[in-house]
VOPAGU-2260 file (C-alpha; in pm, 1 decimal, decimal comma):
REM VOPAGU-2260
SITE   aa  ch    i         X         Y         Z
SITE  UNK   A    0   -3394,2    3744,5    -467,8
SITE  UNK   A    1   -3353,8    3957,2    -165,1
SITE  UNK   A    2   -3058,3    4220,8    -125,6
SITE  UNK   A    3   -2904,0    4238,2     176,3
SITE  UNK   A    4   -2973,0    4463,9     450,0
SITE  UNK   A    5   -2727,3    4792,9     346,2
SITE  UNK   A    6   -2424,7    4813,2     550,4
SITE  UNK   A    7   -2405,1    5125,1     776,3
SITE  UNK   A    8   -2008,9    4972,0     990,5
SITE  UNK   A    9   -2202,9    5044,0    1298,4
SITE  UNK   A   10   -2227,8    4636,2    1351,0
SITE  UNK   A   11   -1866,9    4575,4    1243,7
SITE  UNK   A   12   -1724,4    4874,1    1506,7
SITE  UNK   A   13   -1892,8    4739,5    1782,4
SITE  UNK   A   14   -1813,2    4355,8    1714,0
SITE  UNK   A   15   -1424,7    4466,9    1680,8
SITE  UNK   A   16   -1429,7    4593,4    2063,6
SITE  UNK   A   17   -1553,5    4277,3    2210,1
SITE  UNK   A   18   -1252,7    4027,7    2313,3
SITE  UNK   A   19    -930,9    4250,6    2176,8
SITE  UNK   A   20   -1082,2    4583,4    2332,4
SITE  UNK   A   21   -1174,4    4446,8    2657,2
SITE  UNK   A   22    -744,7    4291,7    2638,1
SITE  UNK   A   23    -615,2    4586,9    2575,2
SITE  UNK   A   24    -896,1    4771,2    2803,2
SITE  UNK   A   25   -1061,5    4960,4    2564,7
SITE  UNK   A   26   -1451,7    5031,8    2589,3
SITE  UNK   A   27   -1643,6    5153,2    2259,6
SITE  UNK   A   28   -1732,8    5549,1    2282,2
SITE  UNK   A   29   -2028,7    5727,2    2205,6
SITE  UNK   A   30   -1953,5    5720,3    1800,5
SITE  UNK   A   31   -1735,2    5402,4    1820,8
SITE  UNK   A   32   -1374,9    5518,0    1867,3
SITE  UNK   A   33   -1177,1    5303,9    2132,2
SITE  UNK   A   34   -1119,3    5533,5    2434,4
SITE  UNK   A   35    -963,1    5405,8    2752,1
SITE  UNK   A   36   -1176,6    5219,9    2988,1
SITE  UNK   A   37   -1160,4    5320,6    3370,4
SITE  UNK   A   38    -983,6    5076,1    3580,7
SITE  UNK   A   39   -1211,4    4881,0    3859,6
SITE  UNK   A   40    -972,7    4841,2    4186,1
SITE  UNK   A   41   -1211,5    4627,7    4349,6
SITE  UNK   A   42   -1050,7    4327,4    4121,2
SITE  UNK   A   43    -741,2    4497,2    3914,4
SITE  UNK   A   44    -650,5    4242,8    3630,8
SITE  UNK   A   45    -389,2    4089,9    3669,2
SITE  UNK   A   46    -374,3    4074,6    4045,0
SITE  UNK   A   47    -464,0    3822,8    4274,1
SITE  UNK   A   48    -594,2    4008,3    4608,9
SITE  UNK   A   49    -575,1    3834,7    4961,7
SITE  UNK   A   50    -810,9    3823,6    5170,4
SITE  UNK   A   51    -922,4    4186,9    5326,2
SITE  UNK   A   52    -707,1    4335,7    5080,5
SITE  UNK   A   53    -801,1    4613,4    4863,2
SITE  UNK   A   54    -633,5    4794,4    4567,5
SITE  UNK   A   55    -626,7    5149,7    4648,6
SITE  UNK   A   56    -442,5    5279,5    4342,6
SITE  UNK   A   57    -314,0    5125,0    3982,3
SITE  UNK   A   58     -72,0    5293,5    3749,9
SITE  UNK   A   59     109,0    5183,2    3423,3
SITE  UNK   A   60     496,2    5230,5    3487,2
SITE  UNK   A   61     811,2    5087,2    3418,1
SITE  UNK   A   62    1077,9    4892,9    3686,7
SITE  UNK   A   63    1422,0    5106,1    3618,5
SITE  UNK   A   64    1727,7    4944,0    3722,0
SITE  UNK   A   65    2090,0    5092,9    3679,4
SITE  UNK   A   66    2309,5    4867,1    3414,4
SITE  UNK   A   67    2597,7    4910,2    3257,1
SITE  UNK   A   68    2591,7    5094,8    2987,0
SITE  UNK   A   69    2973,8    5098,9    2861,3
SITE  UNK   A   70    3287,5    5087,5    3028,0
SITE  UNK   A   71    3600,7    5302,4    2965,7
SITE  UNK   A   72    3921,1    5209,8    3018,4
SITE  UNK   A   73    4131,6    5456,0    3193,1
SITE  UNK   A   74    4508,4    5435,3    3268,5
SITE  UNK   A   75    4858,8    5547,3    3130,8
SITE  UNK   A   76    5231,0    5457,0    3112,4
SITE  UNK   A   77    5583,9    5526,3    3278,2
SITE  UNK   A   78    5884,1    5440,4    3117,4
SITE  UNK   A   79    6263,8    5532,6    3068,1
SITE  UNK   A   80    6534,0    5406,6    2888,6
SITE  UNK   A   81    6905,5    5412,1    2952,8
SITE  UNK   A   82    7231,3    5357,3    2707,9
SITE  UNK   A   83    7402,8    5061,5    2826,4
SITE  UNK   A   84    7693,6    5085,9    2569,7
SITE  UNK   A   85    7675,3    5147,4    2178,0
SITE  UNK   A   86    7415,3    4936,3    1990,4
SITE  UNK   A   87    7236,0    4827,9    2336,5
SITE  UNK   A   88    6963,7    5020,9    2491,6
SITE  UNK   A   89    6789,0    4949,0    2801,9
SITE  UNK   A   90    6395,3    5003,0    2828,4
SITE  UNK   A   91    6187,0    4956,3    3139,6
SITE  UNK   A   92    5835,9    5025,2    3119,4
SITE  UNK   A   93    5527,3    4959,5    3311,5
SITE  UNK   A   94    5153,4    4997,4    3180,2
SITE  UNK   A   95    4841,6    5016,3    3442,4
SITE  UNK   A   96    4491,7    5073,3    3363,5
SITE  UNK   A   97    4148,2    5061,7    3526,9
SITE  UNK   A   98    3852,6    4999,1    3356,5
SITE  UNK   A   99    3561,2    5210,9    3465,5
SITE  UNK   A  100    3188,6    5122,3    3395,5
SITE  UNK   A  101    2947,3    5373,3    3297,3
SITE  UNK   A  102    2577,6    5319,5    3485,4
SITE  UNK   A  103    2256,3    5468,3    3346,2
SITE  UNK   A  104    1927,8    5404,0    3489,8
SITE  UNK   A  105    1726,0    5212,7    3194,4
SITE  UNK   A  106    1369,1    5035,3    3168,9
SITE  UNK   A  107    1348,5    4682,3    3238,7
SITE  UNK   A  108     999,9    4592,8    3265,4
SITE  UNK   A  109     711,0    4784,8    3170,2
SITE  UNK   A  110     380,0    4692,9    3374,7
SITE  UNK   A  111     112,1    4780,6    3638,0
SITE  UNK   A  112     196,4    4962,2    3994,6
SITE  UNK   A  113     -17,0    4857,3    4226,5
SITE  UNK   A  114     -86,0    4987,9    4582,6
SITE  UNK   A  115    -322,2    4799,8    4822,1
SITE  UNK   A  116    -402,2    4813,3    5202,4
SITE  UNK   A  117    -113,1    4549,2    5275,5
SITE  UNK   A  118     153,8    4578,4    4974,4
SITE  UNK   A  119     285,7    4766,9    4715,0
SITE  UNK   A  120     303,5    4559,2    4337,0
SITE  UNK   A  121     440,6    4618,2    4039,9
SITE  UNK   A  122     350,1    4337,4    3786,7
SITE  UNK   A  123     565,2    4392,3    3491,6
SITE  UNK   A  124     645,9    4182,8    3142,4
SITE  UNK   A  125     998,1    4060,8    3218,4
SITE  UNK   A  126     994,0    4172,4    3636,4
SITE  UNK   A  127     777,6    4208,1    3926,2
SITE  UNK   A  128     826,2    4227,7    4285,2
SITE  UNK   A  129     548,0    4234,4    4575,5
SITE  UNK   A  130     665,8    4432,8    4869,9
SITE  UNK   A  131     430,9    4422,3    5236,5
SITE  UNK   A  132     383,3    4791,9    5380,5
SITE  UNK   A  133     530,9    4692,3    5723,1
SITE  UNK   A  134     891,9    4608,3    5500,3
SITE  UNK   A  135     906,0    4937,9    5413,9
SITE  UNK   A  136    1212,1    5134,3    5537,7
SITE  UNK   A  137    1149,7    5450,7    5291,0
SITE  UNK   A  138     938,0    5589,4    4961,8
SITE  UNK   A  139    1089,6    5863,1    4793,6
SITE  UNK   A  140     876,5    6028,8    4564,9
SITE  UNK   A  141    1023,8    6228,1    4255,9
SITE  UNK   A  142     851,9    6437,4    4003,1
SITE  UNK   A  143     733,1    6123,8    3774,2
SITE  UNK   A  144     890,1    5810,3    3953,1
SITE  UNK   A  145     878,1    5632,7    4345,7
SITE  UNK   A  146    1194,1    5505,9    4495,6
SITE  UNK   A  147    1105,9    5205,4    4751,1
SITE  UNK   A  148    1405,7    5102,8    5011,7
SITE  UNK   A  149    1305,0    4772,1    5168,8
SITE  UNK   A  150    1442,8    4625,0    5464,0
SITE  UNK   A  151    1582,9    4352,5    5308,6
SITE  UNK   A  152    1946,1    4493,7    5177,6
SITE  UNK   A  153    1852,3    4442,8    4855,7
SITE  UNK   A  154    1836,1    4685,8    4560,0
SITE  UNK   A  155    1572,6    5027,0    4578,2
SITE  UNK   A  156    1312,4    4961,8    4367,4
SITE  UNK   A  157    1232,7    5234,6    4125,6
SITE  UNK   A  158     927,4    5262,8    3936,0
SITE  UNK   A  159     859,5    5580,2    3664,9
SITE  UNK   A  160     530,9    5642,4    3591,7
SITE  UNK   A  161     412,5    5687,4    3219,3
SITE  UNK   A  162     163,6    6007,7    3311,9
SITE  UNK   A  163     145,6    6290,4    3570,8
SITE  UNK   A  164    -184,1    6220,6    3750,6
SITE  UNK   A  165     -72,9    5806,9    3826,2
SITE  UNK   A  166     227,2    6013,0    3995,1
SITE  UNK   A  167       0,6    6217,8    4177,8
SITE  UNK   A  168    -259,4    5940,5    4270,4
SITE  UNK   A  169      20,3    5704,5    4382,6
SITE  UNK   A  170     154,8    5997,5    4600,1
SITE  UNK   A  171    -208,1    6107,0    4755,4
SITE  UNK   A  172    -256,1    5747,5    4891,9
SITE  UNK   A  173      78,9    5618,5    4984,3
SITE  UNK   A  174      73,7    5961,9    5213,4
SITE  UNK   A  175    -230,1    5872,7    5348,9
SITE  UNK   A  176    -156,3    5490,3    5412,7
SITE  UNK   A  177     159,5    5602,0    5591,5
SITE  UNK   A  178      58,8    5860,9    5768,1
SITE  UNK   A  179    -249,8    5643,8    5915,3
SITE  UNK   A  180      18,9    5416,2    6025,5
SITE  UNK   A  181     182,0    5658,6    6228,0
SITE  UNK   A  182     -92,0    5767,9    6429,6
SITE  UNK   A  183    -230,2    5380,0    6532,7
């Protein structure tokens, strides 16, 4: 009877990165340890590209959105109260109160930021919204987030990013997107 060939893991490593590691977009390393595989624009997953588009930048971020977080109730009361005769005592009161919600800016979906020649994307888990450049009214950019103001009426959109460099990256090339525009 033969013994089988001894068992070194190299076989089982490798075989574990095939279809979960290329889901979660992981590519094997040099000695087998999952490291973070680089994004390829030219077809982002997850994103269906029209024709003569092209993906310029990708970064993971989350869709914030103010909600109520608690709400106070604020308010007091006047009164006074007057002897009518022995044994009977007049009271008139009154009570008013306002309640008063408490916003905080909170996660809502957590996703993919996309930036392309003809729209900005965010494709998130329980959100997304597509928005074309030319709708644009405003992009704010803050230390690790974008505010976009459409010209719809509707809501700011604002996305935080989950590291420094997607902030920067997302930055360099909506600059240079808008500030092509503005010289045509």
């Amino acid at each position: 009877m033969s013994s089988p060939p001894p068992h070194n893991g190299s076989a089982q490593k490798k075989g574990a990165m095939g279809f979960f590691g290329k889901l979660l977009g992981l590519s094997g390393g040099d000695n087998g340890v999952a490291t973070p595989a680089r994004l390829d624009l030219r077809s982002p997953p997850g994103l269906i590209l029209k024709k003569g588009e092209e993906c310029y930048s990708a970064a993971e971020g989350a869709l914030m959105e103010d909600k109520v977080t608690r709400t106070k109730v604020r308010g007091g009361s006047v009164g006074m109260s007057a002897r009518v005769t022995r044994g009977i005592t007049l009271r008139a009161s009154r009570f008013s109160a306002d309640a008063v919600p408490e916003t905080k800016l909170v996660p809502v979906s957590i996703g993919m930021f996309f930036v392309t020649n003809m729209r900005v994307i965010f494709r998130g888990n329980a959100k997304s919204f597509t928005v074309f450049l030319d709708k644009i009214l405003n992009i704010e950019m803050f230390a690790d987030a974008t505010r976009i103001t459409t010209d719809s009426g509707g809501k700011p959109r604002i996305v935080k990013f989950i590291d420094d460099s997607s902030v920067q990256q997302v930055r360099d090339v909506l600059a240079a997107l808008f500030s092509a525009d503005s010289e045509e």
